[in-house]
Structure formats: C-alpha cells, structure tokens
N, C-alpha and C positions, 0 to 999 in steps of 0.2 A: 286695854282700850281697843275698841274694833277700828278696823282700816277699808279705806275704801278703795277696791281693787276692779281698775275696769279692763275689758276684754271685749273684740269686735269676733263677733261670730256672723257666719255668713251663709244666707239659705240660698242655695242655687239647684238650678235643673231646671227641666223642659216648660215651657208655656203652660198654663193653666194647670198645673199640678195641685197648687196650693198653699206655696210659698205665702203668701200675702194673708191666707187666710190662718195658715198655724201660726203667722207671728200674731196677728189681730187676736187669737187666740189665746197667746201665753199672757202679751203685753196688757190688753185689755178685756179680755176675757168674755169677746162677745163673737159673734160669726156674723157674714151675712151671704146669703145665695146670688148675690149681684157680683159680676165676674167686673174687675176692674185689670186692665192690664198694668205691672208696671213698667215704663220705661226709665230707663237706666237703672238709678238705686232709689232703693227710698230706706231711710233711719231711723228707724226704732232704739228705744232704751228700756230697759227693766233692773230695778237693782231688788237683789235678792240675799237673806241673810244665810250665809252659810259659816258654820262654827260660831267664831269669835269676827269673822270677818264682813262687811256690805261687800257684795258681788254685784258689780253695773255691768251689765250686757250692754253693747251697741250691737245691736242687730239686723244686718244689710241686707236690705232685701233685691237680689237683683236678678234685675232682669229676664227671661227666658230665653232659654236658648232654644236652638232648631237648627236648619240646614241653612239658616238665612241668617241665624247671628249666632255669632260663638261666643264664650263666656271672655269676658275684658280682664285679663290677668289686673291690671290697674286695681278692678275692683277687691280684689284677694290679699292685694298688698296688707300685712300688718297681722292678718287674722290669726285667731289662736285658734279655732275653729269651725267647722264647717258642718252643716248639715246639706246632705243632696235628698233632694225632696222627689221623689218618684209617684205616681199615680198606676194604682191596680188595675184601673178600669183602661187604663189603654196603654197594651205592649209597648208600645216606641218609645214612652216614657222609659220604658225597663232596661227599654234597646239600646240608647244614651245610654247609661248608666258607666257602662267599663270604660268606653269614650270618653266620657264625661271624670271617671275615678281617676284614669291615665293623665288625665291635664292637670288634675288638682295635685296628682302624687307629687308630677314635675314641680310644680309652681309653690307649693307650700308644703315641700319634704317632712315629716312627722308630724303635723297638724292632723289632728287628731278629726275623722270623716266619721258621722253619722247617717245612715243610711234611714230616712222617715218614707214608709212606704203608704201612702195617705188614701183617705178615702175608705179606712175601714169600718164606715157607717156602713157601705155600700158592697162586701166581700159579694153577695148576690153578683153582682156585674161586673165584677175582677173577671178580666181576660188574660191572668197570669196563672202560670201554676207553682209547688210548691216548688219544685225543680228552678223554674227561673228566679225564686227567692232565695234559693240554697246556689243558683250561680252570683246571683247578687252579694252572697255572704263568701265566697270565693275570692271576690275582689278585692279582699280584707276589709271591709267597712263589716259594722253589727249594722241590723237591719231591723227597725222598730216599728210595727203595725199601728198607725197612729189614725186621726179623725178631728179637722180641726171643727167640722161641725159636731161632733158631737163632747167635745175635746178628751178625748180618750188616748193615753201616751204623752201627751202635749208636754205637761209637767214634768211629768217623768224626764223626759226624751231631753228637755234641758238641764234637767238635774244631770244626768247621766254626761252631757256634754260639759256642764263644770267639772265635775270630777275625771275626765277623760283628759281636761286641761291642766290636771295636775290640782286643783281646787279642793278643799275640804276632806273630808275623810269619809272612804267605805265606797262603794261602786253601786249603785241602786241597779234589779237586775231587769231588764226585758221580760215582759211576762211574753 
C-alpha cells in the first residue's frame, strides 16, 4: 500500500532570480514574463509518485534576499531541503551564493543544497563564466543549469532533490 510522505523544500537566493517562476513551473506547469515580487513566503504543494510511495512537496517560496534583507532562519525551520536559485545573467546573484551556502550549512547542517543556476533560455547574456560555476560546485552544492521559462532541468532538479533527501531509488544525473 503506497504512503503519503510530505517534506517542505525551500527555494531561496537573490531577488529576481526566479524562484517564483521554477516553482509555478514544476507545480503548475506554466511561466509567465510578469516579474511579481514575493514577500515574505508564499506555499506551494506538489505530490509526486515515487516507487511505491505519494511524495507531497511543500514548497517555500521565500523571499529575496540582498544587502537590505537577509534570509529569516524561521523560514528554513523544518526543511529537508533546499534549492538556492542563482541567475546567469547577473554576477551578484553568483556573488551571494558562498554567503548565502555559509548560512544555510549553519542553519540546516546536512540538508541536502541544490544549486539551480536559472535562466538558461538566455546562456547568450550569462555574465558568468565556467570558472564561477566550478567555484559554485566548490561550495559543495551540485549545480543544475535550469530555465523555468522554458522549463528545462525543472523536473529533473526536483526529482534529484527527492532522492538527495533520502527518497526512492537511483540518483537522476545532471546533464
């Protein structure tokens, strides 16, 4: 008999990355180019069959961070996982990133960090290079080339985060 297993994963990192638009992505499967900010969190759900088991995601979408707001450990409480959402098209996103890896190590020791580096509809206007994605993978997070407009990795990038949480069987790989 299948069991219904829930777990709160949570997308974080810089303003306008994309957070909002990969969850709209996975959960409901649509995009839209209209930038909405979120403040504080906002709650998504997706239940997914993996083996024998429903897998229900809560998936926190919170807020950005910057030099004017740091991320709310409150909101991290509980999580089995974590996505930090980076954007190609603009350094400082990438910049965050060890800053940003250093808070989450503290705050939720072995939870398991996926590194979605977004916007590769757009690799044209990526102002990173291969080097700042090979420091990124230094910081021990894996580092997934994703695109919630075009949703390329999207799937994957969650599947890979159930299984990273101990979930189902086999590790899907990063192309």
């Amino acid at each position: 008999m299948s069991k219904l297993i829930t777990k709160k994963v949570c997308m974080v990192g810089p303003f306008a990355v994309g957070k909002t638009s990969l969850v709209r992505r996975f959960v409901e499967s649509i995009f839209s180019d209209t930038y909405l900010t979120t403040i504080g969190v906002k709650i998504s759900k997706k239940k997914m069959q993996v083996n024998d088991d429903q897998i229900q995601l809560m998936i926190w979408d919170i807020e950005g961070v910057d030099v004017f707001t740091e991320l709310k450990p409150s909101y991290l409480r509980g999580a089995a996982g974590i996505f930090l959402v980076l954007d190609g098209t603009r350094p400082k996103s990438v910049d965050m990133a060890a800053e940003l890896t250093k808070t989450l190590w503290e705050q939720l020791p072995g939870v398991p960090i996926l590194g979605l580096l977004n916007k590769s509809d757009m690799t044209y206007e990526w102002k990173i290079s291969e080097s700042d994605i090979e420091g990124l993978e230094q910081l021990g997070i894996t580092i997934i080339k994703s695109s919630a407009k075009t949703g390329y990795n999207v799937e994957l990038a969650f599947e890979m985060m159930i299984h990273k949480m101990g979930l189902g069987s086999g590790v899907p790989e990063a192309p």
